[in-house]
matplotlib code that plots the C-alpha trace (Angstrom):
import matplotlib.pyplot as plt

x = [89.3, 91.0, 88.6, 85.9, 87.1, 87.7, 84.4, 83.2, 84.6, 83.9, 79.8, 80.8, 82.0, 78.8, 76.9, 77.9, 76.2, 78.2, 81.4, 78.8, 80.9, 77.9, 77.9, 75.5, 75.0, 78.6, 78.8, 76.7, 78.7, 82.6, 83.9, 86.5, 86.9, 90.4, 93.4, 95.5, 98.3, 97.4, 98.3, 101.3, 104.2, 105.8, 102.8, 103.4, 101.2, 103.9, 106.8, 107.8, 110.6, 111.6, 114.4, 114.3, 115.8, 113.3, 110.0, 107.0, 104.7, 101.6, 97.7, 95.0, 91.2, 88.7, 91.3, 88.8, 87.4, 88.8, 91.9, 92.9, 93.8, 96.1, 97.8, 98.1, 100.0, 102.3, 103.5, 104.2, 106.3, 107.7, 108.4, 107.8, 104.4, 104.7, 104.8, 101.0, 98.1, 95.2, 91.9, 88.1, 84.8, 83.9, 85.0, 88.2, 88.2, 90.5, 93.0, 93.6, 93.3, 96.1, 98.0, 99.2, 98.3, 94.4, 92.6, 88.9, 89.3, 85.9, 86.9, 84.1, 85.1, 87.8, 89.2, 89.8, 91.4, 93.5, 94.9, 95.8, 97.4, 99.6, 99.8, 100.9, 103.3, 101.3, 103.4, 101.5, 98.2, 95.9, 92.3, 90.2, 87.0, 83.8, 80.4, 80.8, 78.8, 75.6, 76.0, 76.1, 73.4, 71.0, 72.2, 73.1, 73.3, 75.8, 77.6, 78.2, 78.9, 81.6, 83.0, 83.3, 83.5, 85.5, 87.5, 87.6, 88.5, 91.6, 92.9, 92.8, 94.6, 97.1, 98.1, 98.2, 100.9, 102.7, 101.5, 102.0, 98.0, 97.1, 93.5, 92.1, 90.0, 88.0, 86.8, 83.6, 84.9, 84.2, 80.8, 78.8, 80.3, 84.3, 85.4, 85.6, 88.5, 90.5, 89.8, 92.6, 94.2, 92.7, 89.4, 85.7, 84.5, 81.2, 79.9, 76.3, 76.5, 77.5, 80.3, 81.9, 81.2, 82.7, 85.9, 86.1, 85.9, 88.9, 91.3, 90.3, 90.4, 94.1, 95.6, 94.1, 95.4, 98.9, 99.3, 97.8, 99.7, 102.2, 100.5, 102.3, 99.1, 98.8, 96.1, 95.1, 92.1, 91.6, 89.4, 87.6, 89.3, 88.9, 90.5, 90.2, 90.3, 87.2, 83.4, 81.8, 80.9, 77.9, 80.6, 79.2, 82.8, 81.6, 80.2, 83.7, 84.7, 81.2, 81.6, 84.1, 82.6, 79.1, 81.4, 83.0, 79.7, 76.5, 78.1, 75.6, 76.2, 73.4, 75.6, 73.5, 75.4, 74.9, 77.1, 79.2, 79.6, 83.3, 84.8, 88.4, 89.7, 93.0, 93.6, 94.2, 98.5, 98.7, 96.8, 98.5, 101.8, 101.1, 99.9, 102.9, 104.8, 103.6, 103.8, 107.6, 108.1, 110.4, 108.0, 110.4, 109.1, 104.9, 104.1, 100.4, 98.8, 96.3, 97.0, 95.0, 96.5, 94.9, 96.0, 93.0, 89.6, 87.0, 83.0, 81.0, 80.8, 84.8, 85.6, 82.9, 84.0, 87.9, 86.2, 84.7, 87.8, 88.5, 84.7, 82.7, 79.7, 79.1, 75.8, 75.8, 72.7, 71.9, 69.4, 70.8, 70.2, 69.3, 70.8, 74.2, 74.3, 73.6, 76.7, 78.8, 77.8, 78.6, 82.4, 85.6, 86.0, 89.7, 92.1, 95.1, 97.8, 101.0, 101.5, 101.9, 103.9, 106.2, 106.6, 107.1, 107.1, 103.8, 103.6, 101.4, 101.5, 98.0, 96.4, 92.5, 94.4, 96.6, 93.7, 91.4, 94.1, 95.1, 91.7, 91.1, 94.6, 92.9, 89.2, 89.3, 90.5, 87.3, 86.6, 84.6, 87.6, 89.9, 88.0, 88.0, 91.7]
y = [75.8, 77.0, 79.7, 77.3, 75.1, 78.4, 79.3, 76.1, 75.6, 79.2, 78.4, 75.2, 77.3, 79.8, 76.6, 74.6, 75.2, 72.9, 71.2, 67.6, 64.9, 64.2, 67.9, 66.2, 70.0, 70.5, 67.4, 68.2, 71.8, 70.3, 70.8, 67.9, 68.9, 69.7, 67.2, 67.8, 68.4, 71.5, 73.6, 75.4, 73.7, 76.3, 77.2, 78.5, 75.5, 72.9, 74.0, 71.0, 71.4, 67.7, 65.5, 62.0, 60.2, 62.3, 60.4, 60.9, 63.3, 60.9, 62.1, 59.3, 60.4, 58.0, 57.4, 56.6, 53.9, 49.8, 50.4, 54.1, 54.1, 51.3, 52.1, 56.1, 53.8, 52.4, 54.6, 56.8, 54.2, 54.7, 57.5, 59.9, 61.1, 64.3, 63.1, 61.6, 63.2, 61.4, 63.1, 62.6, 64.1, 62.9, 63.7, 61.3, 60.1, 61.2, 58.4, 58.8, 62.8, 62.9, 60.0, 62.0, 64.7, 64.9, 67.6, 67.6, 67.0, 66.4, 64.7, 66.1, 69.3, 69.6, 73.0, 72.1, 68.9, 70.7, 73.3, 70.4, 68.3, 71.9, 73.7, 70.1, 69.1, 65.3, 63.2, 60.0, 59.8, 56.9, 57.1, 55.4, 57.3, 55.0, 53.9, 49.7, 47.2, 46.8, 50.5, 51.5, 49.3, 51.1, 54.2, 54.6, 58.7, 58.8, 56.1, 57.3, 60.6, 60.0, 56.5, 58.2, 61.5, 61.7, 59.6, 61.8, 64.8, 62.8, 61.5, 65.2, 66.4, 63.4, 63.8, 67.9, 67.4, 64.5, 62.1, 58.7, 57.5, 54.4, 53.5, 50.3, 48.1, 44.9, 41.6, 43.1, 44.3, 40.7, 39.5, 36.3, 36.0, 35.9, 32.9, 32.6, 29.5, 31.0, 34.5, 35.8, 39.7, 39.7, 38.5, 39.1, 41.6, 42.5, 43.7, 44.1, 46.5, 50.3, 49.7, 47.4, 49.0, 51.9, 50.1, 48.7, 52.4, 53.2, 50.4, 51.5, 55.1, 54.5, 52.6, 55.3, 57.8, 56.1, 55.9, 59.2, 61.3, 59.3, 58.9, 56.6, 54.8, 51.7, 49.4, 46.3, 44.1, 43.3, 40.5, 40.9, 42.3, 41.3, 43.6, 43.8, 47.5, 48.9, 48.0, 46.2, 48.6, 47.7, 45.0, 41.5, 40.1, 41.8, 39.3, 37.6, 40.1, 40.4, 37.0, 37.8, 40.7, 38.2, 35.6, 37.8, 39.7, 37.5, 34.1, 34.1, 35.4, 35.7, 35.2, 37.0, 34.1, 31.1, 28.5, 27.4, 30.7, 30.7, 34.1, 35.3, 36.6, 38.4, 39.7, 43.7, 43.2, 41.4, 44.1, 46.7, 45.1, 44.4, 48.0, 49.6, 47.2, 47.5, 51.4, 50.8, 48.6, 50.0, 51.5, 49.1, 45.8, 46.9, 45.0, 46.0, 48.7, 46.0, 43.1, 40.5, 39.8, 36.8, 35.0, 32.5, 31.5, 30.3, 30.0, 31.0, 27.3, 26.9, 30.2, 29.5, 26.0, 27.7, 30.2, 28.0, 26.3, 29.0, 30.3, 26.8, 27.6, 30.0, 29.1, 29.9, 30.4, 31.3, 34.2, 35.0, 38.3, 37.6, 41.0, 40.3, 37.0, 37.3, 39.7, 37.0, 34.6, 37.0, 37.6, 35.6, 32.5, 32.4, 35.0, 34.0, 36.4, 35.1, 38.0, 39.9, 37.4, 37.1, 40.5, 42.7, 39.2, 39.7, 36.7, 36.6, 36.1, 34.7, 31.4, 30.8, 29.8, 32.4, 35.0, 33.4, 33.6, 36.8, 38.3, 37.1, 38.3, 41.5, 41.2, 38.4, 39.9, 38.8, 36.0, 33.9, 33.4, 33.2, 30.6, 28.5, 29.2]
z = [11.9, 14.9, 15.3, 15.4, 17.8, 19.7, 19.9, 20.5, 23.7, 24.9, 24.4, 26.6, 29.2, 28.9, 28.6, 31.4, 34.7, 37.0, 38.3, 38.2, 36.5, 34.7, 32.7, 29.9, 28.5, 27.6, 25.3, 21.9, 22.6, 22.0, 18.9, 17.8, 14.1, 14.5, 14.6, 17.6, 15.6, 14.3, 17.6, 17.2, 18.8, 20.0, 22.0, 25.9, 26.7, 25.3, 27.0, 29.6, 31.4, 32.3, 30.8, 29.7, 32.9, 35.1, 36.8, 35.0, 36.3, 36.8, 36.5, 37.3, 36.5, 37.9, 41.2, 43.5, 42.1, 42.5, 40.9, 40.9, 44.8, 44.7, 41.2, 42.9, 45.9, 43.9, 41.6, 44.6, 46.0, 42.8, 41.3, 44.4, 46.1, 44.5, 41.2, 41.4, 41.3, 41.9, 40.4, 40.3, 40.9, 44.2, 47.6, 48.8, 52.0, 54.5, 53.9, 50.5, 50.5, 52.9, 51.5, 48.7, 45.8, 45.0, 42.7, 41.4, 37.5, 35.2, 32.3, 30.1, 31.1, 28.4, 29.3, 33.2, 32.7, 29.6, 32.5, 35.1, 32.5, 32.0, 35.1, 36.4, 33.9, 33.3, 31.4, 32.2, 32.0, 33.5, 32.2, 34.8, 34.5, 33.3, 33.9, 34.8, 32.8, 34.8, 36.0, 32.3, 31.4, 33.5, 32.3, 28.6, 28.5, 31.0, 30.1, 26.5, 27.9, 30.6, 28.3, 25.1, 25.0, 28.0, 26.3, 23.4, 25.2, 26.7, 23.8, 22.4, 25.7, 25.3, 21.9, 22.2, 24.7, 23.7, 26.9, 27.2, 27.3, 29.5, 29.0, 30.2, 28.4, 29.8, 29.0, 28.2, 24.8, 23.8, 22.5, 21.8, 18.7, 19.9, 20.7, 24.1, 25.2, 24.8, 23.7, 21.6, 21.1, 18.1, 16.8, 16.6, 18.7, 18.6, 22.3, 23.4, 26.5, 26.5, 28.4, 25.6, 23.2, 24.5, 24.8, 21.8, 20.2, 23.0, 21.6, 18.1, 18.7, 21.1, 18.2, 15.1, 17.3, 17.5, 14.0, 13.1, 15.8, 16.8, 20.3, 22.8, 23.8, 25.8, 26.5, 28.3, 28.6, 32.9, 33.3, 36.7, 39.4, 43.0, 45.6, 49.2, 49.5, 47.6, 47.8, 44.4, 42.0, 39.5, 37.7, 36.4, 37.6, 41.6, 43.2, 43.3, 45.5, 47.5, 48.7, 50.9, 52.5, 52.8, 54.5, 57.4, 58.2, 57.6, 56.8, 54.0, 50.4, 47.0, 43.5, 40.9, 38.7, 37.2, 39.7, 36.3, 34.8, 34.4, 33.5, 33.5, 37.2, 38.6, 42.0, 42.1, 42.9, 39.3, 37.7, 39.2, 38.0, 34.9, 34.4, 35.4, 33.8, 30.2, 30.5, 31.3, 28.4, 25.8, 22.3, 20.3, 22.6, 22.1, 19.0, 19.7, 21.3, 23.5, 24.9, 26.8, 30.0, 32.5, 35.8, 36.4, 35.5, 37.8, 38.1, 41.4, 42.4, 42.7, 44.4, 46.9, 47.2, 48.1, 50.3, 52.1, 53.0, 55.3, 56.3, 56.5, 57.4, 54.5, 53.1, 49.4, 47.4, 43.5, 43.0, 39.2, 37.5, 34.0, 32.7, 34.5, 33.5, 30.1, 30.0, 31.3, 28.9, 25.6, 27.7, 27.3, 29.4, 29.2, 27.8, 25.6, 26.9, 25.3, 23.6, 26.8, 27.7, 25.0, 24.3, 27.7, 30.2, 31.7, 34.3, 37.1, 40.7, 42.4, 41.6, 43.4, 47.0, 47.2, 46.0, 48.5, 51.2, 51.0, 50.1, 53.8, 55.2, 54.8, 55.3, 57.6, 61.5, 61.9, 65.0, 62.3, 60.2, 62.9, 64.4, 60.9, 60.6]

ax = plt.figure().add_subplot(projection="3d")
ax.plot(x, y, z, "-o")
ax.set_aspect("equal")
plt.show()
C-alpha cells in the first residue's frame, strides 16, 4: 500500500501544471488509502528537535483572510515572530509580508505543504483555508476542492507528524432542522450549503481522527465575525461588518438581510482569544473535540439602530438576497456555549456598544463620525 500511495503522488506531481490554489487536476490524482500511521516512525521526516516547555512552531494556511492576520499577530506577541509562519496563495501586502514570517503554501498540493510542515518544524497548525458560504455557493467545485480535500490532505500531514490540528468550524454547520435558541454542541445537523457541509465532515473527520490516531485536534464553531481590519468576504454574517465601512464613506448602506434576521455575532478580539485559549487548554480539560462558543446575538435592525448612535444620518435600506437570506434562516440564532465555558473558561469580552464603539475607534478618523461624536 505504500507503493501505491507512492506513485500516486508522483502522477500528481506530473499532473499538476500550476502553483494556482485552485490545482482542480491534482485532486481525483491523491491517493488517501493509507492510514497515516503506517509511516515508519523512525522516518528522517519525524525527527523534531524541540522539547515540551519550548513555543510551538506555528503554521496558519488561509492567513490572509479575516482572521489569519490578526491570530498570526498575536501568537507572535506570543510565542515569538519567528515562531509563525503565516501562509497562503496570494500575494501579502506589504504590512503583513514584513510584519513577520510568510511562505506560499497550497493546501491541495499535499507534497509542498508536507515539506514546510518539515523543513519548518510546525507543531501547531491553524487551518484557515476555505471557500465562505455565499462564495461557495456560487462555486461548488472549488469549494469541495479547497474545503475537503484540503482538509483531507491536512489532517494526513497533522496526524503523520504528530501536530496539534486547529480547524475552525462555523455556524453554518447548522441546518433548518437544529434547533436554533439556543443551538446546542450537540444536535441535529443537517446543513444545506457547501460550505456546511464541509464542516460538518471536518468536526467529524477532526474527532474520527482523534480517536483513530490519537490526533490532538481542536475545533470551534465562530458565529460571524466582525473585524475592523479586513474587507467582507462573500459571508452571509458580512454585512455586519459592511455597515461600518457604508457609514464612514457614503452614509448609506444596502443589508442583503431581512431587518429581524437575528444570527449569532462576536467581534474578531473574542475570537482570537478564545482560539488561542482552547488550544492552550490542557488534553485532560477538552471533554469534546468542538465546542460552540458565542458573545452576542443581534439582527440588522439593532446593530444599525447602535450604529447609528454614533453616525445619525445613516440611511439604512433592505434590498435582501434571497440565497443569503435563506442561509441565515436554516443557521443558529443563539449558541449554547457552556460547555466552553465550563470546561476551559471561555468568557467573552464585547457586548453590541462596545463592538459598535470600537469597530469605529478604528474605522471612524473620519470628520463624519467625529462630528457625531
Amino acid at each position: 500500500m505504500p507503493i501505491v500511495k507512492n506513485v500516486g503522488r508522483a502522477v500528481s506531481q506530473l499532473l499538476q501544471s500550476s502553483g494556482c490554489g485552485c490545482g482542480i487536476s491534482i485532486v481525483p490524482v491523491r491517493c488517501i488509502g493509507v492510514s497515516p500511521r503506517q509511516v515508519a516512525s523512525d522516518a528522517s521526516f519525524h525527527s523534531v528537535s524541540f522539547s515540551e516547555s519550548d513555543h510551538p512552531r506555528v503554521l496558519i494556511t488561509g492567513g490572509l483572510g479575516q482572521l489569519g492576520v490578526g491570530l498570526a499577530k498575536l501568537l507572535r506577541k506570543r510565542f515569538g515572530k519567528s515562531n509563525v509562519i503565516l501562509s497562503d496563495i496570494r500575494k501579502p501586502a506589504d504590512n503583513v509580508f514584513y510584519s513577520g514570517p510568510f511562505i506560499y503554501a497550497d493546501i491541495l498540493d499535499y507534497k509542498n505543504l508536507r515539506e514546510i510542515v518539515v523543513n519548518n518544524r510546525i507543531t501547531w497548525l491553524f487551518h484557515y483555508s476555505a471557500l465562505l458560504s455565499a462564495v461557495g455557493e456560487a462555486n461548488v467545485p472549488l469549494a469541495r476542492a479547497v474545503n475537503i480535500t484540503g482538509l483531507h490532505n491536512v489532517l494526513d500531514i497533522a496526524a503523520e507528524h504528530n501536530l496539534r490540528l486547529f480547524v475552525p468550524s462555523t455556524i453554518g454547520a447548522f441546518g433548518p432542522t437544529s434547533p436554533r435558541d439556543p443551538t446546542p454542541d450537540l444536535c441535529i445537523q443537517r446543513p444545506r450549503t457547501i460550505y456546511g457541509v464541509s464542516k460538518v465532515h471536518a468536526e467529524l473527520m477532526g474527532e474520527y481522527y482523534h480517536y483513530r490516531y490519537g490526533l490532538d485536534f481542536r475545533c470551534l464553531r465562530y458565529p460571524g465575525i466582525i473585524s475592523a481590519d479586513s474587507q467582507p468576504g462573500g459571508g452571509t454574517t458580512d454585512y455586519a461588518v459592511q455597515i461600518f465601512h457604508d457609514a464612514i464613506k457614503t452614509g448609506k448602506f444596502q443589508c442583503n438581510l431581512k431587518p429581524d434576521t437575528r444570527l449569532p455575532m462576536m467581534y474578531i478580539d473574542d475570537c482570537l482569544k478564545a482560539t488561542l485559549e482552547v488550544m492552550e487548554a490542557p488534553a485532560e480539560a477538552l471533554s469534546m473535540r468542538t465546542y460552540n462558543i458565542s458573545a452576542m446575538s443581534f439582527t440588522p435592525e439593532e446593530l444599525a439602530q447602535e450604529v447609528q448612535k454614533h453616525v445619525p444620518e445613516l440611511q439604512v435600506t433592505y434590498n435582501v438576497d434571497e440565497v443569503r437570506q435563506a442561509i441565515a434562516d436554516s443557521w443558529p440564532m443563539n449558541f449554547d456555549d457552556r460547555n466552553a465555558r465550563r470546561d476551559w473558561g471561555w468568557k467573552h469580552d464585547y457586548d453590541l456598544p462596545e463592538l459598535v464603539t470600537t469597530m469605529f475607534s478604528f474605522l471612524g478618523s473620519d470628520s463624519r463620525v467625529a462630528q457625531a461624536n
